[in-house]
Legacy VTK file of the C-alpha trace (Angstrom):
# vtk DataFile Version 3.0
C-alpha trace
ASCII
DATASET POLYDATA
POINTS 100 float
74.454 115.247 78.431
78.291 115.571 79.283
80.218 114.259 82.137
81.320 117.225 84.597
85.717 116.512 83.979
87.039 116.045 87.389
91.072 116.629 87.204
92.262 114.412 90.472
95.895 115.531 91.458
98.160 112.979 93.820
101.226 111.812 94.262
100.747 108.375 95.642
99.931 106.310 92.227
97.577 103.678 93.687
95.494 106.001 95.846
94.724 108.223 92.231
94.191 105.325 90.500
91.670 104.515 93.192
90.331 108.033 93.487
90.123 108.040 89.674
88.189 104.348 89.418
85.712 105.706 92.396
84.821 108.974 90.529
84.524 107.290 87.273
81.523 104.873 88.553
79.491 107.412 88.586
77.808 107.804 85.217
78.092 111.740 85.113
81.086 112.355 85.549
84.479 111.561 84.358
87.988 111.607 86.175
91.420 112.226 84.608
94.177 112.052 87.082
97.906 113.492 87.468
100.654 112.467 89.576
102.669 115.620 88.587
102.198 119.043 88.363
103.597 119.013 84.607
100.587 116.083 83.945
98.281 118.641 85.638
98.718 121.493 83.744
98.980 119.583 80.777
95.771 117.653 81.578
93.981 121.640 82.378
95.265 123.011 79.603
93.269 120.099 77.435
89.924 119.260 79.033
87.819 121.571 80.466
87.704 120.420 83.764
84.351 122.413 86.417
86.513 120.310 89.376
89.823 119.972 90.721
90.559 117.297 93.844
93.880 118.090 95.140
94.543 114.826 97.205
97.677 113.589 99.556
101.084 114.812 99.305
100.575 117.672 97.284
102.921 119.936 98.816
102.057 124.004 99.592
104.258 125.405 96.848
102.869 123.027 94.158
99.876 123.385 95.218
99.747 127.664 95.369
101.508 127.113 91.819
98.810 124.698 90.469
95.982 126.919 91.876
97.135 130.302 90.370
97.585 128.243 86.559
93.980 126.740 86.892
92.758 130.546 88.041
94.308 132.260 85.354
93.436 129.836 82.735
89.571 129.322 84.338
88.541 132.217 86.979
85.112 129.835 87.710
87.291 126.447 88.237
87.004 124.867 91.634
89.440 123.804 93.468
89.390 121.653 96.711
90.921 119.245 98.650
90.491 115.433 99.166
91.367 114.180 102.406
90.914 110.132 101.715
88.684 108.465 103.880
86.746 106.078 101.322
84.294 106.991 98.704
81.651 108.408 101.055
84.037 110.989 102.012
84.990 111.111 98.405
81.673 111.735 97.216
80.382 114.230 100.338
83.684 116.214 99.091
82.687 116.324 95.434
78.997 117.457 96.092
80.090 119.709 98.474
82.351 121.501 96.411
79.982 121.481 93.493
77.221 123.168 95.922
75.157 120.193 95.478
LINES 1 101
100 0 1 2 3 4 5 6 7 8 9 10 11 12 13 14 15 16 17 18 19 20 21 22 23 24 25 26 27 28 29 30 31 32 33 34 35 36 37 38 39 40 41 42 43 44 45 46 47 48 49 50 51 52 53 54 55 56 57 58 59 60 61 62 63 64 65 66 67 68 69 70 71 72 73 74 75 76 77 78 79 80 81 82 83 84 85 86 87 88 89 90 91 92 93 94 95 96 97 98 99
């Protein structure tokens, strides 16, 4: 069975590389995170990623950019939003967006 590729996009290095470690405990699935937009789209355009986690400081036009290249490239990706708060929250935000 594969991992389900999580693409985690921040800009505050040690929150992603805490958001990335979190995800990545879980067996089944597998993080890859991107401080820029350039490592994102590079990162998409490589793995096939079901999830996108678009944490802190990800500003509205980089975001609205980020989200039309992922859409255009993958119709079916989805895209949502991490808001911090520990990996509880993490985790509610991941099976939530999955429909789980």
């Amino acid at each position: 069975m594969s991992k389900l590729q999580i693409l985690v996009i921040g800009r505050h290095p040690e929150i992603l590389q805490t958001v990335v470690r979190l995800i990545n405990n879980n067996p089944n699935w597998q993080a890859t995170g991107a401080i820029t937009d350039q490592e994102a789209l590079s990162a998409f355009n490589t793995i096939v990623f079901k999830l996108v986690l678009l944490g802190g400081g990800v500003d509205n036009e980089s975001e609205a950019t980020l989200c039309e290249a992922f859409r255009t490239k993958n119709p079916e990706i989805i895209i949502t939003q991490h808001y911090g708060g520990g990996s509880g929250l993490l985790f509610a935000e991941i099976y939530q967006a999955l429909g789980n």
